[in-house]
C-alpha positions as CSV (number, residue, x, y, z in Angstrom):
1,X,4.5,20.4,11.5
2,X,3.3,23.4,9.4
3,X,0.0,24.1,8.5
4,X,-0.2,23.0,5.2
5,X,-2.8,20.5,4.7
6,X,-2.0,16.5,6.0
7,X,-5.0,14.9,3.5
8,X,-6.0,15.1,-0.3
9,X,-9.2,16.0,0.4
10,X,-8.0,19.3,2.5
11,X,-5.2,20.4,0.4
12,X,-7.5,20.1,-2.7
13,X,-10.3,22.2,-0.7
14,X,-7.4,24.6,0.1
15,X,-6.1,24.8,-3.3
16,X,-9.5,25.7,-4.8
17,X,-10.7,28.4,-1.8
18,X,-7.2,30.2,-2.9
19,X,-5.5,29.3,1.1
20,X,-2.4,28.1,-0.8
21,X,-1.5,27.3,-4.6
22,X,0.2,23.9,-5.4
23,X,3.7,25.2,-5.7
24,X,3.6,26.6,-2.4
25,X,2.4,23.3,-1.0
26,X,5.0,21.2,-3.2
27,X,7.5,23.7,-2.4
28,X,7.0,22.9,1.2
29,X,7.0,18.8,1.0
30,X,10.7,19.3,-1.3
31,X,12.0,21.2,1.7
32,X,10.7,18.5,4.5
33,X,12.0,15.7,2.3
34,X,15.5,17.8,2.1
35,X,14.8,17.8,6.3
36,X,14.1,14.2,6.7
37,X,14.4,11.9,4.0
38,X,18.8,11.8,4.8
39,X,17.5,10.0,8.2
40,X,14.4,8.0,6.8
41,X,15.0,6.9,3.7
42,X,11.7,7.4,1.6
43,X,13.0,8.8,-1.6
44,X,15.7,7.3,-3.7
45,X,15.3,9.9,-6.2
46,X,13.2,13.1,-6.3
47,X,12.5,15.1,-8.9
48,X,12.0,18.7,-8.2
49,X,12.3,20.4,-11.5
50,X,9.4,18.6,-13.1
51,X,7.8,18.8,-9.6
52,X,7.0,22.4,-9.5
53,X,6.6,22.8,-13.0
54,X,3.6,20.4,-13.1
55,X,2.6,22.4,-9.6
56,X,2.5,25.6,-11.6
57,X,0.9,24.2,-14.5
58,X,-2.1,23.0,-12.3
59,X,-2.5,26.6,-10.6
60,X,-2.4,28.3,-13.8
61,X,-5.3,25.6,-14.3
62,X,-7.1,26.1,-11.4
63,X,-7.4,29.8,-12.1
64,X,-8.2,29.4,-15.4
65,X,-11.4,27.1,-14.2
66,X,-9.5,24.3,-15.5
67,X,-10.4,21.5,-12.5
68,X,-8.7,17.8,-13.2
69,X,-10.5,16.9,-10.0
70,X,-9.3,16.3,-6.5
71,X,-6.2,15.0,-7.0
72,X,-5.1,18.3,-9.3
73,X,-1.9,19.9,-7.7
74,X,-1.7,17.7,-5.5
75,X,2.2,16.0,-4.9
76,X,2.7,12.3,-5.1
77,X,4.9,9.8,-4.6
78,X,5.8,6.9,-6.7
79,X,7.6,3.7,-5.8
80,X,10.3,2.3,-7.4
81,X,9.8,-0.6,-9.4
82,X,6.3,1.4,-11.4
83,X,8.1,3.7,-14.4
84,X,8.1,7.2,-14.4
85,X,9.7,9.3,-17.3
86,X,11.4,11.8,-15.4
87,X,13.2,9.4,-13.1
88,X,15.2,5.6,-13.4
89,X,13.5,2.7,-12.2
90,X,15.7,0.8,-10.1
91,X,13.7,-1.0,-8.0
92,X,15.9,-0.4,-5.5
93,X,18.7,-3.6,-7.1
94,X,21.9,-3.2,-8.9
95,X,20.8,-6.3,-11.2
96,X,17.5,-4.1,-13.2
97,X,18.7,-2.9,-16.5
98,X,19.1,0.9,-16.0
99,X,17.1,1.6,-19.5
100,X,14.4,-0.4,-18.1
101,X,11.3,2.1,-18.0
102,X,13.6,4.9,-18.9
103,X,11.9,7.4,-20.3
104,X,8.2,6.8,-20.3
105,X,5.4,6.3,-17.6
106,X,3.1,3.5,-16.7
107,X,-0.1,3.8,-16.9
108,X,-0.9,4.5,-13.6
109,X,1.9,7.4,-13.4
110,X,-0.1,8.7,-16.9
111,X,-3.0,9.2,-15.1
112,X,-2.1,10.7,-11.7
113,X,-0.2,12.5,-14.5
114,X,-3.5,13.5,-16.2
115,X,-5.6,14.1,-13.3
116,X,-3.1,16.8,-12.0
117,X,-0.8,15.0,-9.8
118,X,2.5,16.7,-9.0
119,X,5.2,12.9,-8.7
120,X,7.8,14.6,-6.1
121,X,9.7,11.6,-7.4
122,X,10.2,7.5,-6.8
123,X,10.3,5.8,-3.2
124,X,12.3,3.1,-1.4
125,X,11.6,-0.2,-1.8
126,X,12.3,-3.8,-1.0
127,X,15.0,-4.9,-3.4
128,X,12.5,-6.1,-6.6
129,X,9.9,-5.6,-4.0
130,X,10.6,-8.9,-2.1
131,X,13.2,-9.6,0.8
132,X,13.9,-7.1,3.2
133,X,15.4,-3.9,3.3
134,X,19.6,-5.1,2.8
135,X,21.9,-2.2,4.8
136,X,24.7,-3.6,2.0
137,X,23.5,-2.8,-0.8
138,X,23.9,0.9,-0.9
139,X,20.3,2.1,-1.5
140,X,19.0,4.1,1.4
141,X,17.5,2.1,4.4
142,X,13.8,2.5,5.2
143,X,13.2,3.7,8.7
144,X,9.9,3.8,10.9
145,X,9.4,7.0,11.7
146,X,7.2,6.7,14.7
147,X,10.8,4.8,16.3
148,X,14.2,4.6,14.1
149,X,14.9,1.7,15.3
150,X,11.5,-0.6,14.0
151,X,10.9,-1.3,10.3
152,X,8.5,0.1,8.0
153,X,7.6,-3.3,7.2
154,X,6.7,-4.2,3.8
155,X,8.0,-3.5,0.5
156,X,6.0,-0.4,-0.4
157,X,8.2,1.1,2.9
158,X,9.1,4.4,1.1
159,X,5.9,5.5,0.4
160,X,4.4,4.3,3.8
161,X,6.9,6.7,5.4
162,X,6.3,9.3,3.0
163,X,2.9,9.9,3.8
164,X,3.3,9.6,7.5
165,X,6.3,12.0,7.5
166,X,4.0,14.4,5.6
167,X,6.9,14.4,2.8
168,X,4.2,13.4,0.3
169,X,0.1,13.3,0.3
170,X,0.0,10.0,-1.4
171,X,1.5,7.2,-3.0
172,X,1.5,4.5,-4.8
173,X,2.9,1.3,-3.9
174,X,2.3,-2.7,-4.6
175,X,1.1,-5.5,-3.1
176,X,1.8,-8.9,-3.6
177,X,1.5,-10.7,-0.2
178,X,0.7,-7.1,2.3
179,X,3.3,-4.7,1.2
180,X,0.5,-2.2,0.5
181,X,-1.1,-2.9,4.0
182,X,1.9,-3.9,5.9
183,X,3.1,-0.4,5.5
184,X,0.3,1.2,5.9
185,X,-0.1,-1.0,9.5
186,X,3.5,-0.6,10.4
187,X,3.4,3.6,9.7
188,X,-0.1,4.7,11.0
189,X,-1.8,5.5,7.6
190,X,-4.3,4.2,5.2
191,X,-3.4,1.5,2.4
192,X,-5.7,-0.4,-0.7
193,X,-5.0,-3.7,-1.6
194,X,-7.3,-4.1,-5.2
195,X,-9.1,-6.6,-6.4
196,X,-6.3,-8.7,-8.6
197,X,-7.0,-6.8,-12.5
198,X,-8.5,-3.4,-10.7
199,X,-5.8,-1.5,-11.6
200,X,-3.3,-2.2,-14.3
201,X,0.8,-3.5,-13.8
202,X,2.1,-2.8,-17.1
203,X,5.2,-0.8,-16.6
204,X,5.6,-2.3,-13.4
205,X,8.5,-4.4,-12.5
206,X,6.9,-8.1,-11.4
207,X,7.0,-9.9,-8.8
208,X,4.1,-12.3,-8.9
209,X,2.7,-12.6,-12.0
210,X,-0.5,-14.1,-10.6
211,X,-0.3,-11.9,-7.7
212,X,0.2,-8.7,-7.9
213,X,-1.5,-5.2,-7.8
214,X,-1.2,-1.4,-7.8
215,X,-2.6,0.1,-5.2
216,X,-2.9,3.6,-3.3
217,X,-1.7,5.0,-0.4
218,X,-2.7,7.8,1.8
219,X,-3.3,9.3,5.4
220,X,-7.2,8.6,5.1
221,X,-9.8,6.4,3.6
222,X,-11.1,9.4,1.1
223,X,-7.8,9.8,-0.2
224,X,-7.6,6.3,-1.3
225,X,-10.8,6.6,-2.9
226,X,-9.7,9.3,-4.5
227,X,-6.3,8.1,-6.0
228,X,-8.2,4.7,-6.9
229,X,-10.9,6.8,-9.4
230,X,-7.8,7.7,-11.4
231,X,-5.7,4.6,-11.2
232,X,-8.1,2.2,-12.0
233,X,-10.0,0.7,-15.1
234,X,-8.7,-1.8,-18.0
235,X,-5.7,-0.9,-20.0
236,X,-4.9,-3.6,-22.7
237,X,-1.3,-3.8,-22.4
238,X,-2.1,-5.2,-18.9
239,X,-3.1,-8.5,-19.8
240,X,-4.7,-8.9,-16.6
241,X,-6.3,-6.0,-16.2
242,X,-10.0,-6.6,-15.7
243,X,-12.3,-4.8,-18.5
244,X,-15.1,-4.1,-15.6
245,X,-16.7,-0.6,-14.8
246,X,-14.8,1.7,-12.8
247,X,-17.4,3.5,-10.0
248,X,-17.2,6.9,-8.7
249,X,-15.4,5.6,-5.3
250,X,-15.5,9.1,-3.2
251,X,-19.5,9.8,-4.1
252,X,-19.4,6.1,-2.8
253,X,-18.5,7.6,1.1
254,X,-21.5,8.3,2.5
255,X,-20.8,8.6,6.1
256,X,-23.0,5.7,7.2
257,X,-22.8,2.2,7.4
258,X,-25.8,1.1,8.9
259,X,-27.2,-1.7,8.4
260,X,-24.1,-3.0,6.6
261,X,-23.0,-6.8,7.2
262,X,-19.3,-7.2,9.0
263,X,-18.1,-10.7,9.3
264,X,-15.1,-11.1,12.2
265,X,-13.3,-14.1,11.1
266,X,-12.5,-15.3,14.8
267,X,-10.2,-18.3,13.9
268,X,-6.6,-17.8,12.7
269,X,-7.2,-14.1,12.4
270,X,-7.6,-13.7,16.1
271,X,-6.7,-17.3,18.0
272,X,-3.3,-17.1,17.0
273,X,-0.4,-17.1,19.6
274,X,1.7,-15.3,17.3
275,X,-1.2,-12.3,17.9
276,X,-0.5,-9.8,20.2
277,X,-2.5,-8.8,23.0
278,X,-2.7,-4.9,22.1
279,X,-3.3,-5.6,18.7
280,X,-6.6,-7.9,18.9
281,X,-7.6,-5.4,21.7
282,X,-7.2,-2.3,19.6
283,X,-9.3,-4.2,16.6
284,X,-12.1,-5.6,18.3
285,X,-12.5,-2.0,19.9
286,X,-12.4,-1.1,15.9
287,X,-15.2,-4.0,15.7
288,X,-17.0,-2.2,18.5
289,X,-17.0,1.2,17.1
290,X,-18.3,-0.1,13.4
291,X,-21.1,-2.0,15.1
292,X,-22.5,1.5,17.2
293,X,-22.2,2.9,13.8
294,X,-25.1,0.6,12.7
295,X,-23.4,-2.0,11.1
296,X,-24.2,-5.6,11.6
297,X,-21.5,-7.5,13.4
298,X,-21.4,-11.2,13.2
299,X,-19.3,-13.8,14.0
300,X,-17.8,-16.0,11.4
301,X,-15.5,-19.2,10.4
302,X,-12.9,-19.2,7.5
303,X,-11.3,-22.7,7.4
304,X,-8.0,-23.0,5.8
305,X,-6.4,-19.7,6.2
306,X,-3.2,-21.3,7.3
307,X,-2.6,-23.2,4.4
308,X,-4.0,-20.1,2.1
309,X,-1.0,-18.3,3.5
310,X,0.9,-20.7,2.4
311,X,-0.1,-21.7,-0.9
312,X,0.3,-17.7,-1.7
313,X,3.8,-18.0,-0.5
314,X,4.6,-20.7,-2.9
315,X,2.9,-18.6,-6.0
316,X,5.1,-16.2,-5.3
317,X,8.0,-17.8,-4.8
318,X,7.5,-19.7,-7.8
319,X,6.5,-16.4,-9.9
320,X,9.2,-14.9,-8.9
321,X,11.9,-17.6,-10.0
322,X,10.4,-17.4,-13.3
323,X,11.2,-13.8,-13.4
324,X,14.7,-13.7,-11.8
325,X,15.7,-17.6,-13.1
326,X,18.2,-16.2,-15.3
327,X,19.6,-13.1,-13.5
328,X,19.8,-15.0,-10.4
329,X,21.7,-17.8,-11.8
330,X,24.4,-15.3,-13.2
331,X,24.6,-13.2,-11.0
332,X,23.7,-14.3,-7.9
333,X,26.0,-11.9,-5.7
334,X,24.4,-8.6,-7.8
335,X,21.1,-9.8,-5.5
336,X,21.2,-8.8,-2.1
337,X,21.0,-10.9,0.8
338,X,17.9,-11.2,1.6
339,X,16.2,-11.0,-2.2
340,X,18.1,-14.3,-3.5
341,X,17.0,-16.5,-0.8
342,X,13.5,-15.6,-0.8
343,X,13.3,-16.1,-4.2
344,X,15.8,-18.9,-4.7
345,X,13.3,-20.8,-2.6
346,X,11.0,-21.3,-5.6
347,X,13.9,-23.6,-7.1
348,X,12.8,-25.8,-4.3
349,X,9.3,-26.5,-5.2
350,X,8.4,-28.8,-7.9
351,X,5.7,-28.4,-10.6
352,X,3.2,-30.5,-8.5
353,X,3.8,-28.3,-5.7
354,X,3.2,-25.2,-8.3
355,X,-0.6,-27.2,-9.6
356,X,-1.2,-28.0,-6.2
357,X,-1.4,-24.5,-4.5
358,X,-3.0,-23.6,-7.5
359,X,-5.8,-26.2,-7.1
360,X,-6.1,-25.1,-3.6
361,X,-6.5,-21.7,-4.6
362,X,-9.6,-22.4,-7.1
363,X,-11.1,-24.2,-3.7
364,X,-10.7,-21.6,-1.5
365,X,-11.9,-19.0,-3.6
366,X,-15.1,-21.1,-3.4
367,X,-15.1,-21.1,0.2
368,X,-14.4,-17.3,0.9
369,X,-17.4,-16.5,-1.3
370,X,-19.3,-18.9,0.4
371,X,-18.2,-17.1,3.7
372,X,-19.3,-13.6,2.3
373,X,-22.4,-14.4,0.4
374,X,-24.6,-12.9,3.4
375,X,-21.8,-10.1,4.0
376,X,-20.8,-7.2,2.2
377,X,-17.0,-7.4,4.5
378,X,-14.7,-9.2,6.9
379,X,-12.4,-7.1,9.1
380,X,-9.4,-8.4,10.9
381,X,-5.9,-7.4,11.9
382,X,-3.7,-6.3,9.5
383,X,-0.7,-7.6,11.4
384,X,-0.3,-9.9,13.9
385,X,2.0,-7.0,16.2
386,X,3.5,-3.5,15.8
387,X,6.2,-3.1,13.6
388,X,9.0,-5.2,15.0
389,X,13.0,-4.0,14.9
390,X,15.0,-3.4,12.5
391,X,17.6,-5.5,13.8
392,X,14.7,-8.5,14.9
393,X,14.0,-9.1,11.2
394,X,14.3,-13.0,10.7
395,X,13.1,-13.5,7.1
396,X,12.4,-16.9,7.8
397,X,10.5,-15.9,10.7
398,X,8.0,-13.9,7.9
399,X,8.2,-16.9,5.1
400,X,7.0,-19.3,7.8
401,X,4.7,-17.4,10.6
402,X,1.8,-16.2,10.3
403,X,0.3,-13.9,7.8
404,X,-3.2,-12.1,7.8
405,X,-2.8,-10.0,4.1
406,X,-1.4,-13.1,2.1
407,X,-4.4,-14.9,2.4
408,X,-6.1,-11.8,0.2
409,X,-3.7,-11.8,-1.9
410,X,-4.2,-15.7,-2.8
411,X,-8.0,-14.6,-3.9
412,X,-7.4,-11.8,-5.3
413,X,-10.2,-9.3,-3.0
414,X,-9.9,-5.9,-2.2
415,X,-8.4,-5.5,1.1
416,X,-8.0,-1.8,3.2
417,X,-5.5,-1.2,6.3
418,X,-7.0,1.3,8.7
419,X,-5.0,2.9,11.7
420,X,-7.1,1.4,14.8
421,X,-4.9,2.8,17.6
422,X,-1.3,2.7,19.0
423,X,0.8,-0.2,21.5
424,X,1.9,1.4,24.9
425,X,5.0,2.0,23.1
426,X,4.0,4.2,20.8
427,X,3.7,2.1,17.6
428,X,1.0,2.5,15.1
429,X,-2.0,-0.2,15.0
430,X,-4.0,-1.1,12.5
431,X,-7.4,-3.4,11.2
432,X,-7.9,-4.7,8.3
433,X,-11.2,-4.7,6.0
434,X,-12.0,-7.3,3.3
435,X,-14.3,-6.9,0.5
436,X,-16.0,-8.9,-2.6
437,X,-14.5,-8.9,-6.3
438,X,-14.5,-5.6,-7.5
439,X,-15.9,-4.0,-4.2
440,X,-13.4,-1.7,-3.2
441,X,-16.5,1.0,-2.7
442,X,-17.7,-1.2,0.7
443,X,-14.4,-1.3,1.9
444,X,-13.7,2.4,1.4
445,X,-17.0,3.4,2.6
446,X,-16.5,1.2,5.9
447,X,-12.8,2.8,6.0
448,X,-14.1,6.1,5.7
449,X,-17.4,5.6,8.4
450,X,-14.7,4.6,10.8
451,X,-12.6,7.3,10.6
452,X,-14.9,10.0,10.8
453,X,-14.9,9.1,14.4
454,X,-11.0,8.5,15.2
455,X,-7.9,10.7,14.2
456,X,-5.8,7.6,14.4
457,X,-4.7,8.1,10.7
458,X,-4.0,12.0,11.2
459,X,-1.9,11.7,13.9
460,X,2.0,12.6,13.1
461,X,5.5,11.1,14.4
462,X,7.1,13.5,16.4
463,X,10.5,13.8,14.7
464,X,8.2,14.8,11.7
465,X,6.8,17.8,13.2
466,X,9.1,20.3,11.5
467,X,7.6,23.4,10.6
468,X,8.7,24.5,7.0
469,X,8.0,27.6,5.0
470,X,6.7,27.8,1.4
């Protein structure tokens, strides 16, 4: 790899101690994404023009003592159901209205926008971000790039390649039952989940009404703090976006986490069969590591988390029949294979089914906070084994088995995937860490302690370590 930065916190230290300027550095990810994205599949469009003319606008900045902050010159990735105005949103289907989006940016991209970012352009996604990756439909195919032949799991896949190919620094991508986390787990970097309202949707194609969230991806814990200071905060064509302060989330990294309550949800999360052996291992050596940092380590019981899976499945597939209802019944064959059955399987549930999961998920809202009252965060797999092959994907083996980032989803916390170590065949690990409403600071700050320690997260596939010159 060269030796441009790998982490938003370096290349923005670099950038202001004058050891490279942003177009050098965006120059540099446009050539490995040349290199690598053909075998890949990160991008589906990049955008180079307005690329390096945002990364010359932020070094003229910068030498002018004009600072956005740390994400300034710094290039970015964007998945493709959020608008951008330099690029089409597809989301990745041939059914999406072409002018949908065209021309404008969501809010989110408006403020990476404002703070600096360079968007190298839009990544790969799940077809309307549900389903699995279809080799028919003529979009590029999402590759892991630790091993071509496993997934990059969920349906944030682009930019979870992107940032551990070093094609991009960070990322946004969305979450709705793990496809922020399940990336990040399946590709060996860092990924936010938000508190549902955190950050606002508008301008984002839905999936889950009820559901969904934006959230940032990176390489490390600070990075994600970083992107999340810019994304998040109310925006009122959002009309879930939470009107709540907005904290400084990188001042929030202290380094130490003493003292700090932990809460390891043994059942489900770790007395599954469906769990394998290297990956409870790997996280309870995570466990290990927070506790000789200080924190306090206790062992706890969340009933239901089974059927919370569940009921989140159902919302979802619900939501997303309301969405694609129409579409779907007109033109079913436009959808690819996978997307039309997952969601056509909300025309299978009834409206009782619909109040019933929804009834369940007031309840268990009420028993998770019960569960956390005397802790500040839970930590437990992120997925239940490495990413799996490309050619093993059963999508009815991921609608019906078990699920550790749905349940999050169903409650709407903040919930952070951190690399925790690698399977004996060479596949990324990760842990999961679950906060309180609104808490993403806890969760970043545990994130963050942890890593200090490791270089799980800054480790890089081999068949991305190309050098490239600026």
């Amino acid at each position: 790899m060269s030796d441009f930065p790998q982490t938003i916190k370096d290349a923005a230290a670099a950038l202001r101690g004058g050891q490279i300027t942003s177009a050098e550095l965006t120059r540099a990810l446009l050539e490995r994404i040349d290199a690598l994205n053909p075998s890949l599949g990160a991008f589906i469009a990049v955008t180079p023009d307005t690329a390096l003319a945002a990364a010359r606008k932020a070094d003229v900045d910068l030498r002018q003592g004009i600072d956005r902050g740390p994400l300034h010159g710094i290039p970015l990735g964007v998945k493709d159901i959020i608008a951008t105005r330099d690029a089409p949103t597809t989301a990745n289907s041939h059914v999406l209205d072409r002018a949908w989006g065209d021309g404008w940016d969501a809010p989110v991209v408006e403020r990476l926008r404002d703070a600096g970012g360079v968007i190298l352009g839009k990544t790969v996604t799940s077809e309307f971000a549900c389903g699995a990756p279809d080799p028919d439909n003529g979009f590029p195919l999402p590759k892991n790039p630790w091993n071509l032949e496993h997934s990059a799991a969920g349906s944030s896949a682009g930019s979870g390649i992107s940032i551990a190919a070093g094609l991009a620094l960070g990322a946004l991508g969305t979450d709705t039952g793990g496809s922020v986390r399940g990336p990040a787990a399946a590709n060996g970097h860092t990924g936010l989940k938000v508190t549902f309202g955190r950050v606002p949707k508008f301008g984002c194609v839905p999936l889950g009404y009820g559901l969904d969230s934006v959230g940032p991806m990176a390489r490390t814990a600070w990075d994600c703090a970083a992107l999340l200071r810019v994304m998040a905060g109310y925006d009122a064509r959002d009309p879930t976006a939470a009107n709540v302060p907005v904290p400084d989330y990188t001042a929030a990294l202290t380094g130490t986490i003493r003292g700090l309550r932990i809460g390891v949800p043994t059942n489900y999360f770790f007395d599954v069969p469906d769990l394998d052996a290297e990956v409870k291992s790997a996280v309870l050596t995570g466990v290990e590591a927070l506790r000789a940092l200080g924190a306090i380590v206790t062992e706890v019981h969340l009933p239901h988390a089974e059927v919370a899976k569940t009921a989140n499945n159902l919302i979802l597939a619900a939501d997303g029949l309301a969405y694609h209802h129409n579409d779907l019944r007109d033109r079913w064959l436009a959808y690819g294979r996978y997307t039309r059955t997952v969601i056509a399987r909300g025309a299978m549930y009834n409206a009782s089914d619909y109040v019933q999961a929804l009834r369940f998920r007031a309840y268990f809202k009420k028993v998770v906070a019960s569960v956390m009252a005397d802790l500040d965060v839970l930590v437990t797999p992120t997925s239940t084994t490495p990413a799996e092959k490309i050619a093993d994907v059963d999508m009815t083996r991921r609608m019906l088995g078990v699920s550790f980032t749905g349940v999050w989803n169903l409650v709407g916390l903040p919930a952070l995937a951190v690399p925790c170590g690698f399977s004996s065949s060479g596949l990324p690990l990760s842990m999961q860490i679950v906060g309180k409403p609104f808490d993403e600071a806890s969760v970043l700050r545990v994130g963050d302690a942890y890593q200090q320690g490791v270089d799980w997260q800054l480790r890089v596939p081999p068949m991305a370590q190309v050098a490239v010159t600026a």
